[in-house]
C-alpha positions as CSV (number, residue, x, y, z in Angstrom):
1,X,0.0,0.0,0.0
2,X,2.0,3.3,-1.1
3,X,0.1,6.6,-0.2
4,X,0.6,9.7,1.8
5,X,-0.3,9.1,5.1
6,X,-2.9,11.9,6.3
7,X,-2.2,13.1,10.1
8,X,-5.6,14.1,9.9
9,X,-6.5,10.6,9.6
10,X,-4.3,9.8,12.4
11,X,-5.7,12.5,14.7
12,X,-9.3,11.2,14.2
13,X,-8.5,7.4,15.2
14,X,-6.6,9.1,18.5
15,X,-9.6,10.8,18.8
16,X,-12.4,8.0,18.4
17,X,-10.1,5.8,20.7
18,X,-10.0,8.5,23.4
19,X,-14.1,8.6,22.7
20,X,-14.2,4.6,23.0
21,X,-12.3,4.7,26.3
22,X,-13.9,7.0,28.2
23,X,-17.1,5.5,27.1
24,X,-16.1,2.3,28.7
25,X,-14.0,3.5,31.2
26,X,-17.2,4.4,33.0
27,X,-18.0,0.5,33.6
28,X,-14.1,-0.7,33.9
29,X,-14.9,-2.4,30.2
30,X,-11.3,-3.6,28.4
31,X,-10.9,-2.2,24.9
32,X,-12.2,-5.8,23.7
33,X,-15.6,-4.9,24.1
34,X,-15.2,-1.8,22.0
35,X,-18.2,-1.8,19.1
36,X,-16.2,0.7,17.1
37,X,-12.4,-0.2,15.2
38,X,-9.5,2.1,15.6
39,X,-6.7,1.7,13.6
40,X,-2.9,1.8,14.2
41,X,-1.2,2.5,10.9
42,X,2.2,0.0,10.6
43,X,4.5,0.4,8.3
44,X,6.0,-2.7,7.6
45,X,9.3,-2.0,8.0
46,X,8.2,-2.4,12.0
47,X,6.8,-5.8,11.9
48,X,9.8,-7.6,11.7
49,X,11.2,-7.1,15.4
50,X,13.5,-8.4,17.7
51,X,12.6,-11.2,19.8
52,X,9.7,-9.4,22.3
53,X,6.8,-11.1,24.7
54,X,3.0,-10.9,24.1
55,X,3.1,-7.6,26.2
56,X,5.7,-5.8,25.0
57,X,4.5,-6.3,21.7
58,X,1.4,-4.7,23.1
59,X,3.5,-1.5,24.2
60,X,4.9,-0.9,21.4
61,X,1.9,-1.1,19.5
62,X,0.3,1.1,21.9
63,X,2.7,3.6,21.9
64,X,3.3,3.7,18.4
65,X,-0.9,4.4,17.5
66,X,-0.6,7.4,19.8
67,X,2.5,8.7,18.4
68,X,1.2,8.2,15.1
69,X,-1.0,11.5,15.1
70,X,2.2,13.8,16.1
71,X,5.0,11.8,14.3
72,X,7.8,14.7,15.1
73,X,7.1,14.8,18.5
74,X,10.2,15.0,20.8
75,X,8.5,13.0,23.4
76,X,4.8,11.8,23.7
77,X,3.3,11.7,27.2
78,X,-0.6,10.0,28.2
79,X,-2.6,9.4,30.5
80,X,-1.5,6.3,32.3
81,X,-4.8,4.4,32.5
82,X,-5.9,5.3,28.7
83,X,-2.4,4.1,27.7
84,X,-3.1,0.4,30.1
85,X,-6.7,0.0,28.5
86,X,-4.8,0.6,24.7
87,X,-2.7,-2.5,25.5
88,X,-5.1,-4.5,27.3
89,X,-3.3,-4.5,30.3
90,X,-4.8,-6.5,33.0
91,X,-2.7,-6.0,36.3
92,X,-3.4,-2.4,36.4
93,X,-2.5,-1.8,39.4
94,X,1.2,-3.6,39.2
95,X,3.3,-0.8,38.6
96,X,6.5,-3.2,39.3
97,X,5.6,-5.6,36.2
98,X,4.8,-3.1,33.8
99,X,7.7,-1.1,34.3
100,X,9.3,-4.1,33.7
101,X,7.2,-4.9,30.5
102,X,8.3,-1.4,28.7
103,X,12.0,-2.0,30.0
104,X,11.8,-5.5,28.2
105,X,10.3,-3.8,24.9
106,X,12.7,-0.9,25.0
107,X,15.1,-4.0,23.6
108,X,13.7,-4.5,20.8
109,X,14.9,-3.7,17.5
110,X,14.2,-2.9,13.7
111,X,16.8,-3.3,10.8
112,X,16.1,0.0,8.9
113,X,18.7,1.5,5.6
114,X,19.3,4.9,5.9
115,X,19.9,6.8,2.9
116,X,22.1,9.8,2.7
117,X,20.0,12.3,0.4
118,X,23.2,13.5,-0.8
119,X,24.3,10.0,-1.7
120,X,21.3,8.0,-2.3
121,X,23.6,5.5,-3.4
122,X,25.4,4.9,-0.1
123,X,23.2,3.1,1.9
124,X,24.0,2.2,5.7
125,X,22.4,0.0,7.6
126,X,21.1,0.5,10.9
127,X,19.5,-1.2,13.9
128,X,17.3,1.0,15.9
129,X,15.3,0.0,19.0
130,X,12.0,0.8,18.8
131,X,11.3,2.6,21.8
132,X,12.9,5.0,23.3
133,X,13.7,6.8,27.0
134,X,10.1,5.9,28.5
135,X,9.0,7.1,32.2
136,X,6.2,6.9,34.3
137,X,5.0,9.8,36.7
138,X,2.1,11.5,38.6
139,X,-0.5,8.9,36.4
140,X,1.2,9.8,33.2
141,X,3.5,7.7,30.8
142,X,5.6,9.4,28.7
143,X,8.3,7.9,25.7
144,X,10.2,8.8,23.1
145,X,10.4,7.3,19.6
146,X,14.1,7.3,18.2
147,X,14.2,10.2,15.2
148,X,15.6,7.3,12.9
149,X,11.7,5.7,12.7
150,X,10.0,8.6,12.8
151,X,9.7,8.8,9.3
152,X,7.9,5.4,9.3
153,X,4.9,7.2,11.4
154,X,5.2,10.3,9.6
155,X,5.2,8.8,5.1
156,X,5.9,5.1,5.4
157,X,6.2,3.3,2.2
158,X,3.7,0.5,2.8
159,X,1.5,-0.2,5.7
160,X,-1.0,-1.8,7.0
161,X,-4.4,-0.8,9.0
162,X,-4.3,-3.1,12.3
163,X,-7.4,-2.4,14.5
164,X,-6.0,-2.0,18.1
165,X,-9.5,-4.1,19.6
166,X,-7.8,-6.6,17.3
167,X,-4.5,-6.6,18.5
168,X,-5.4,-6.2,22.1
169,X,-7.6,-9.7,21.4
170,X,-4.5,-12.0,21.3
171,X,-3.1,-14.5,23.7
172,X,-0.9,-15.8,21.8
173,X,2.3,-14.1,20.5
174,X,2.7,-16.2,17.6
175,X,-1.0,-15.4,16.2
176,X,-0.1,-12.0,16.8
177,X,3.1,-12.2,14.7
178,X,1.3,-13.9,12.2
179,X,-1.6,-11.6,12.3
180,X,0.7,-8.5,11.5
181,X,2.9,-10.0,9.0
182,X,0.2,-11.2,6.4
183,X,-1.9,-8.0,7.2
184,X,0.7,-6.8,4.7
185,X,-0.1,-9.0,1.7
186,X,-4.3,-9.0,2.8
187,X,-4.8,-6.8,-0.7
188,X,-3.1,-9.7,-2.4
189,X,-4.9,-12.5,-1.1
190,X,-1.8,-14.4,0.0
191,X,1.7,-14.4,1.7
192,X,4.8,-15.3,-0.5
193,X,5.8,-18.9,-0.5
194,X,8.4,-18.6,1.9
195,X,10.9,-22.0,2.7
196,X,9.7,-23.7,6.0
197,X,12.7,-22.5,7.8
198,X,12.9,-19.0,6.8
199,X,9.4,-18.9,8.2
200,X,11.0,-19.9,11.8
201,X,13.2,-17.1,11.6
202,X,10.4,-15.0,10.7
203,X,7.8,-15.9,13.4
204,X,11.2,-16.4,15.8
205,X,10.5,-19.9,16.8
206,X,13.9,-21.2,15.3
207,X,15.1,-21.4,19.2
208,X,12.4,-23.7,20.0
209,X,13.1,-27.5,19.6
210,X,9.7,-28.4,19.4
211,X,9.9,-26.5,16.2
212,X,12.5,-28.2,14.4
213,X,10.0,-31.1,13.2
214,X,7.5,-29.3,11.4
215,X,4.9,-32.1,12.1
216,X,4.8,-30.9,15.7
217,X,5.6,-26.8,14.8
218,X,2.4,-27.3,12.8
219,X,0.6,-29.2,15.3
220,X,1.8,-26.8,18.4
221,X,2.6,-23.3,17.0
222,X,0.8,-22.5,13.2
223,X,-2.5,-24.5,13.7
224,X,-3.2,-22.9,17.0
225,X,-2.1,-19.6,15.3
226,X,-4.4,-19.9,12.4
227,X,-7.3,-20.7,14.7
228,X,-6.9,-17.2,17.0
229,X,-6.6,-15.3,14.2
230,X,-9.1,-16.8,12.2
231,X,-11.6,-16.6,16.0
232,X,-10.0,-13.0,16.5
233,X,-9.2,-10.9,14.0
234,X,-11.0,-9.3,10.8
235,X,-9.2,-11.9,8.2
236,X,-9.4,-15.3,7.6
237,X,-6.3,-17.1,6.7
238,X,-5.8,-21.0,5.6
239,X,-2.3,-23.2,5.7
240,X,-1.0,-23.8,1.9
241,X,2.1,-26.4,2.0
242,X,4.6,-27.2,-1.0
243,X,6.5,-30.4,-1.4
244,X,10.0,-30.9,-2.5
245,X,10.5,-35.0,-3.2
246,X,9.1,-36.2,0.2
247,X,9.0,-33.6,3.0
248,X,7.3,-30.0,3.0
249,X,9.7,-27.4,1.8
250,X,7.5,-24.3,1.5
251,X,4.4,-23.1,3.0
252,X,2.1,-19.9,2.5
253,X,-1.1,-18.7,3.7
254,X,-4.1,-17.3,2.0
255,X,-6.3,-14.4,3.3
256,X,-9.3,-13.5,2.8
257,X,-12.0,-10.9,4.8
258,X,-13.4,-12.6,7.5
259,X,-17.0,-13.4,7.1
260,X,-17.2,-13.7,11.2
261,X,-15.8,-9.7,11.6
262,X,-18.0,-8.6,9.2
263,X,-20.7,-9.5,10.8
264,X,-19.2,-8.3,13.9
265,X,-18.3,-5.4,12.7
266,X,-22.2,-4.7,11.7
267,X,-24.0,-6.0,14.7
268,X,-24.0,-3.3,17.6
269,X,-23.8,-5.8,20.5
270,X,-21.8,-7.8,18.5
271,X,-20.6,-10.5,20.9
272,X,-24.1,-11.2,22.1
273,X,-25.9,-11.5,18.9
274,X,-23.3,-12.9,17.3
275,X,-22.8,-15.8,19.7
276,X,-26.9,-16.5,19.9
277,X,-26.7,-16.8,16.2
278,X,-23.8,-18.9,16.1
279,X,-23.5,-21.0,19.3
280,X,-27.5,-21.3,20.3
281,X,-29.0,-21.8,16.3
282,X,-25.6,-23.0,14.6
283,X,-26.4,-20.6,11.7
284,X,-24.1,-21.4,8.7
285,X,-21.4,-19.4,7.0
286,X,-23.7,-18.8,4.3
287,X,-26.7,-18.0,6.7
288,X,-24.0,-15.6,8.5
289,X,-23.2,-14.1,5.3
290,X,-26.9,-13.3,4.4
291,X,-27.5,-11.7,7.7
292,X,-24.0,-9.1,7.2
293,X,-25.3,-8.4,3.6
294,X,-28.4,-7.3,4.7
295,X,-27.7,-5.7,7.6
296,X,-29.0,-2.4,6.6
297,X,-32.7,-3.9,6.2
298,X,-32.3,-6.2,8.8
299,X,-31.1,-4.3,12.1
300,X,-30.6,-5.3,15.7
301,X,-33.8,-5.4,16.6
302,X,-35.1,-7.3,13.9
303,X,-33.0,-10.1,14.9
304,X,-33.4,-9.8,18.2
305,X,-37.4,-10.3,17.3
306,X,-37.2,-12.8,15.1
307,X,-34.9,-14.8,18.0
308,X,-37.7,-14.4,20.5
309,X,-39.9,-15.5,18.2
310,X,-38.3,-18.8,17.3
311,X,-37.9,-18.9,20.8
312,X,-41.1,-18.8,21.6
313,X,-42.7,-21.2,19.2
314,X,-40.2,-23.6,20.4
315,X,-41.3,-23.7,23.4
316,X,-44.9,-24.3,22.3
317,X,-44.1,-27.1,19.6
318,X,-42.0,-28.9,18.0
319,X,-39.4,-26.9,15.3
320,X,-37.1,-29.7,13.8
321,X,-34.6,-26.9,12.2
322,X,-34.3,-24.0,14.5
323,X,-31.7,-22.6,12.0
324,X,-33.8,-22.7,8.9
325,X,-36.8,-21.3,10.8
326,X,-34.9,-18.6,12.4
327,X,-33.7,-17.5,8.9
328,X,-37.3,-17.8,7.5
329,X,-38.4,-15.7,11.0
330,X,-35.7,-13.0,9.7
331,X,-36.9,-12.7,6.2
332,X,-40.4,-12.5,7.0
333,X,-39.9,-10.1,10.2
334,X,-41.9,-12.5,12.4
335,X,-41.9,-11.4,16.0
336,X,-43.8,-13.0,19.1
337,X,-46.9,-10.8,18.2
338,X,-47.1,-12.4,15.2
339,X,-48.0,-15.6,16.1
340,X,-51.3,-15.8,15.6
341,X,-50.3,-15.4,12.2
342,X,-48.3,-18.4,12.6
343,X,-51.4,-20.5,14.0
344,X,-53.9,-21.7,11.7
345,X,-56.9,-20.0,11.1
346,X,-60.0,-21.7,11.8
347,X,-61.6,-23.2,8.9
348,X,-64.7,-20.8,8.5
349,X,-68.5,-22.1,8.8
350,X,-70.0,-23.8,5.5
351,X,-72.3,-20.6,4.4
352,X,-75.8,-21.8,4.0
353,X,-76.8,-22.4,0.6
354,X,-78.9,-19.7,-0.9
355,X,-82.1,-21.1,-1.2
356,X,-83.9,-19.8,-4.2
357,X,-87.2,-18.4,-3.2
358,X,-89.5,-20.1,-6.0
359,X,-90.9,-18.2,-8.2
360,X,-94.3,-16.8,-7.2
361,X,-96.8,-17.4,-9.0
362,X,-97.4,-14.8,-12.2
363,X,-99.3,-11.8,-11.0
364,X,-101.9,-9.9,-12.9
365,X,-100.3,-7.0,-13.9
366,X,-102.4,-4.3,-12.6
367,X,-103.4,-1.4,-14.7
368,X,-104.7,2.0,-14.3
369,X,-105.7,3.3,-11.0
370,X,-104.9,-0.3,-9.4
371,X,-101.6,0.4,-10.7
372,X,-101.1,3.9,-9.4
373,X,-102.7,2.5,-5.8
374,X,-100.2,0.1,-6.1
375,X,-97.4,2.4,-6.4
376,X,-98.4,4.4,-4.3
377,X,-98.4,1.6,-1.5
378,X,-94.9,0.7,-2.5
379,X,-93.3,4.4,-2.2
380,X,-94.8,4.8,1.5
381,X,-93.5,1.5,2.1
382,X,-90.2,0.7,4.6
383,X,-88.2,-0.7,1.1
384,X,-88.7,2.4,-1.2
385,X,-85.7,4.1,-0.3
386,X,-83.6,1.4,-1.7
387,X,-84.7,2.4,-4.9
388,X,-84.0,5.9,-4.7
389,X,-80.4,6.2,-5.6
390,X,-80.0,3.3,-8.2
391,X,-82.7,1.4,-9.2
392,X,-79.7,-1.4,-10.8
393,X,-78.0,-1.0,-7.3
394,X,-80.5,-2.1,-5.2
395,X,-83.1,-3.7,-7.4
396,X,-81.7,-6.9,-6.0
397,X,-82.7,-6.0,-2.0
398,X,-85.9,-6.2,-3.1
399,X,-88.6,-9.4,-2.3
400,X,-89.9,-11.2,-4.6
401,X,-93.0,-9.5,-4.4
402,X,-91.8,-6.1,-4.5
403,X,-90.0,-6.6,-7.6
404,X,-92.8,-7.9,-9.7
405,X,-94.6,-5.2,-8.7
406,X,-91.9,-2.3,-9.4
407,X,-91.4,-4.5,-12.8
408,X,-95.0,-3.7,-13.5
409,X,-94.7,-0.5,-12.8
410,X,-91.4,0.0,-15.0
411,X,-93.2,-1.6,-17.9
412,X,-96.0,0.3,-17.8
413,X,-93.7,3.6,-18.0
């Protein structure tokens, strides 16, 4: 990804994440539960560090997002507890071991190539450490980021967006490694092939015994680190593996976009919803992928309803495929209301059968003044004003008798 790198931009995440936490701070909720992503801009230079733990990884991630938004900066300095909620630092009150968590990732280190702008061609290679002088006073932190990376905050040449919710999700520092170094290539849909033992070096594991047989580095470190990301993170990534004669040689990874964060990502109360739908009605990838497409038509609320619903009717009979029926209940917007809709309707009374009224016997049509009388009779009567407006519109309310006696009359018109 090569583009200028808007502080603006920068300024706004610091800004959203400084909404988020004191939004949550107010029920001593970790930045895990946070609805909304911020993201820490990485240029990728900085991914490939020194040796570091799980939380000193977390530091210099931390530190790094909020230096991001003044990258000239002599020093940065933060509240102590907004800094502790970026990082997802649990033992808040341990001053001791955090002290000693920044000291371990003030050793860690970058390989960058400085160029001489007046020799472009005479590069020189330099190892930096990542973080500076760093001190912690009166509730504040404040650290310095060496002026030799600076540039990488201010115009680095490719990046990647990592959410911070994201980052702070991991247990595990190899799925964290692994999550930041194929965040590079997510555009491309895939990491390079790299050999099987460059990719030690690369995740630093090539200390480990246990990873000198790949069957149990797969089994122990990359499976376990595919499954966190894949359960944490907004991408999805799957194990490729190349032979050469026998034994595994190569290996890459595919990425895709998660289908699980972008659901997430578009359901408010995300962890609750999402877990109902997933862990109480075992709805399918493709049922989870209907659901995020239509989120905009089918809001929280909607599902929410249509859970109650299915709820509800299992409660009162027997649903063989509560998946499929929730589904159907969040088409069709069913709620608990709507039941009756769901019950049958009774099957309405057999009507009567109009019985004819037989024909009555031909009457004399009378003439003259019987006639007129006749008329007469009719027009006082309780059924002339059904004639009134429409003689074709109500000609039909009429007895028997009354209409062979307005026929008469019509025919002698």
């Amino acid at each position: 990804m090569n583009q200028i790198v808007s502080h603006d931009a920068s300024s706004t995440q610091h800004q959203l994440a400084l909404d988020i936490f004191h939004a949550l701070d107010a029920t001593n909720s970790p930045i895990t539960d946070a609805k909304d992503d911020f993201h820490l801009r990485k240029s990728s230079l900085l991914v490939d560090v020194s040796d570091v733990g799980l939380l000193a990884r977390r530091v210099l991630n931390g530190a790094y997002f909020l230096a991001q938004h003044e990258p000239d900066a002599e020093v940065h300095t933060y509240d102590l507890r907004y800094f502790k909620w970026l990082i997802n630092y649990a033992n808040s009150n341990n001053s001791t071991h955090l002290k000693r968590v920044i000291r371990e990732a003030q050793k860690s280190a970058v390989q960058v190539n400085v160029v001489d702008s007046a020799n472009p061609d005479d590069d020189n290679w330099v190892s930096v450490p990542m973080l500076g002088a760093a001190g912690i006073r009166k509730g504040h932190i404040s650290f310095k980021i060496p002026t030799e990376l600076r540039g990488q905050l201010r115009d680095p040449e490719r990046y990647s967006l990592l959410s911070m919710r994201v980052l702070a999700g991991f247990s595990s520092i190899y799925a964290l490694e692994l999550y930041e170094r194929l965040s590079i290539f997510k555009h491309e849909g895939h990491s390079p092939w790299w050999q099987i033992d460059e990719f030690r070096g690369l995740i630093k594991v090539d200390g480990l015994k246990s990873a000198n047989d790949f069957r149990y580095f797969r089994r122990d470190i990359i499976d376990p680190a595919i499954k966190q990301i894949n359960e944490t993170s907004d991408i999805d990534v799957a194990l490729e593996l190349r032979r050469t004669g026998r034994f595994y040689s190569h290996l890459r990874f595919t990425i895709t976009t998660s289908r699980n964060h972008m659901l997430l990502t578009s359901i408010a109360a995300s962890k609750e919803l999402y877990d109902t739908l997933t862990n109480e009605f075992g709805l399918s990838d493709t049922e989870l992928d209907e659901i995020a497409r239509n989120r905009e038509t089918w809001p929280d609320d909607r599902l929410r309803a249509a859970i109650e619903f299915v709820r509800h009717r299992c409660t009162t009979s027997k649903v063989q495929y509560p998946a499929k029926y929730l589904m159907t209940a969040i088409r069709d917007g069913y709620r608990v209301g709507s039941l009756e809709r769901e019950a049958k309707k009774p099957i309405p009374a057999a009507k009567k059968p109009i019985v004819l009224e037989p024909d009555m016997p031909k009457a004399v049509m009378p003439t003259g003044a019987d006639l007129e009388e006749a008329w007469s009779l009719f027009r006082k009567g309780p059924h002339a004003k059904l004639f009134k407006p429409s003689v074709a519109e109500h000609y039909e309310l009429a007895d028997s008798r009354q209409k062979k006696v307005f026929e008469g009359f019509l025919q002698s018109q």
